[in-house]
N, C-alpha and C positions, 0 to 999 in steps of 0.2 A: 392593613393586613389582608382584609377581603380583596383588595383590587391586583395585591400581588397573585394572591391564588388566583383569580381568576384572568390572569393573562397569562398563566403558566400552560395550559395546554394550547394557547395560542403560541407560544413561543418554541413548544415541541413541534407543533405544526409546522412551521418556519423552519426550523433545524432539520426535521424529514425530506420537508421540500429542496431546502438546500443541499442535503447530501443525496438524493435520489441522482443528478446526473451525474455526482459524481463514481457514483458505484456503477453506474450503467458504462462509462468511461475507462475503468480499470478494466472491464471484461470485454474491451473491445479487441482482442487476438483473439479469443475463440469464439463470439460473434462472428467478425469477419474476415476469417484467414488468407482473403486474397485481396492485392489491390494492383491496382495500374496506374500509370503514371506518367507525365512529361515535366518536362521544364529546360531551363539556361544555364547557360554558365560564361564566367569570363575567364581565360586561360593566360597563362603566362608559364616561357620556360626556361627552367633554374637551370636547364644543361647548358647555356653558353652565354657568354655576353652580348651576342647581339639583339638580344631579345631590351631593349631600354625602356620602351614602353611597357610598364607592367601592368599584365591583363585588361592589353591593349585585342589582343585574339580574343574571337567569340564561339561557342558551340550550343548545342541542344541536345535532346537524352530522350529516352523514352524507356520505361521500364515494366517490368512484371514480378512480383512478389510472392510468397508464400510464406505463412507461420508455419515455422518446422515444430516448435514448441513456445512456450510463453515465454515473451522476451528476445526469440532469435528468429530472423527471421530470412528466407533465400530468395536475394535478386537474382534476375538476369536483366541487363540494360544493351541497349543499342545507344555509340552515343557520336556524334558529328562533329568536328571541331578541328581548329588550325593552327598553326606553333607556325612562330617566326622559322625562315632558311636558316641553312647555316651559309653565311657569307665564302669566298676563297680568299684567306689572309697569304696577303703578298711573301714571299719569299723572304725568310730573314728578319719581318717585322717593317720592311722598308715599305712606305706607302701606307693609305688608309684601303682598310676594307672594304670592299663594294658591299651595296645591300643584295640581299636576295629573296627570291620570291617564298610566299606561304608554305608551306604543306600539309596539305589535307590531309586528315585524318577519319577516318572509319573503323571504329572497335565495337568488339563483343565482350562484353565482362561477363561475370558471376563473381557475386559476393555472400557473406553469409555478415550477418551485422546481429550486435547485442543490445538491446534498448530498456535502458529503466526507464519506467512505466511511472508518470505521475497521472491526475483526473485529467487533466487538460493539455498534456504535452507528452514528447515520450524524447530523450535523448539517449546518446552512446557512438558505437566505435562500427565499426564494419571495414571488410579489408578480404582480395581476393585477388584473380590473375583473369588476365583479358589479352583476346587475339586485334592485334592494331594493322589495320592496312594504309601505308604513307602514304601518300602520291604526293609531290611535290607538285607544283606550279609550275607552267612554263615562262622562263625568265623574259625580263622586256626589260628595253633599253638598255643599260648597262652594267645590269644585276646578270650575277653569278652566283652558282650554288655548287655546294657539294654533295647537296642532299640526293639520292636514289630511290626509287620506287620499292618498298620491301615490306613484306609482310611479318609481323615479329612476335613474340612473346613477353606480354609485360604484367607488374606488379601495381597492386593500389593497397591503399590503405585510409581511411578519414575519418570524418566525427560530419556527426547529421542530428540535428534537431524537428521533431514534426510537431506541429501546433493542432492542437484540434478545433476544428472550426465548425463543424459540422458535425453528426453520427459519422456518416460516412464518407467526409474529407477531412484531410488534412493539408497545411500547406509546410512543406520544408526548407531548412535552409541545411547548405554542406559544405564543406571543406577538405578535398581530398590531393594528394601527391600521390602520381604513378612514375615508376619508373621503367622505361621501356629499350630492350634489348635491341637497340637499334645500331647502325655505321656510323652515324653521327651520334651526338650526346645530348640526348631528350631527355629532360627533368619535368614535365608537366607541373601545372599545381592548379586547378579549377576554385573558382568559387563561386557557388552558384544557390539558385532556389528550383524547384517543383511544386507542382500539386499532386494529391492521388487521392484513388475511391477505392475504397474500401468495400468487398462483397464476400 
């Protein structure tokens, strides 16, 4: 009986020390309401079928954040990335498709995203509207495209997971579908990772 009492304040000890980071962790959007950020992704798009290889296309991202309040929080991202052409299907269906070249992609998003908050991770949904500038590739050999150079107006929407690794990092993983107001039929869908610091 004596050796239970006397490991009982050692055992509070232990339980304090164990939840101290994780209290520190909960208050980390008003600690620190700003963070910054990069990372990749692999792209692939659901607008046509000649995209066969799925999220065979690569891009990168770069972001800046703000806690608007706990829990929600406002991107803006910069982000680089390349969708299959759309090939010119022969007249009538007669013949195979020629392939066609890339097209580059260059957008500006803003999102606003909502994230429950656990000690070590923070998950949820985010979803916003982004300016895309195409530029197609120029064809070689005996690829053809219908794609044109256009600047356009698109939609996203996705689900993002952040790990806390650090005070002030964390590393993400995401999964987002835009759809973008283009002459051709761009479906994007990215999946990808980042890091970000948190200030």
């Amino acid at each position: 009986m004596t050796l239970r009492i006397a490991r009982a304040p050692a055992l509070v000890a232990l339980l304090v020390a164990l939840s101290s980071p994780a209290v520190a962790q909960t208050t980390r959007f008003e600690e620190f309401p700003f963070a910054v950020g990069a990372g990749g992704e692999f792209v692939t798009d659901n607008g046509h079928a000649s995209d066969v290889k799925a999220f065979s296309n690569r891009g990168w991202h770069a972001f800046g954040e703000v806690v608007l309040e706990s829990g929600i929080v406002l991107q803006f991202r910069y982000m680089n990335f390349s969708l299959p052409g759309t090939p010119v299907v022969p007249p009538f269906g007669v013949g195979a498709a020629t392939s066609a070249p890339d097209v580059r992609v260059n957008a500006g998003l803003a999102s606003v995203g909502y994230l429950f908050r656990e000690p070590w991770w923070d998950a949820g949904l985010f979803g916003g509207v982004g300016v895309y500038g195409l530029n197609p590739k120029t064809p070689s050999g005996d690829q053809t495209s219908t794609d044109v150079k256009e600047t356009v107006i698109g939609w996203h929407a996705g689900l993002v997971t952040a790990f806390h690794v650090a005070a002030h990092w964390d590393l993400r993983v995401e999964a987002a579908a835009y759809l973008l107001r283009t002459d051709a039929n761009h479906k994007p869908i990215t999946l990808g990772g980042s890091v970000a610091y948190h200030f």
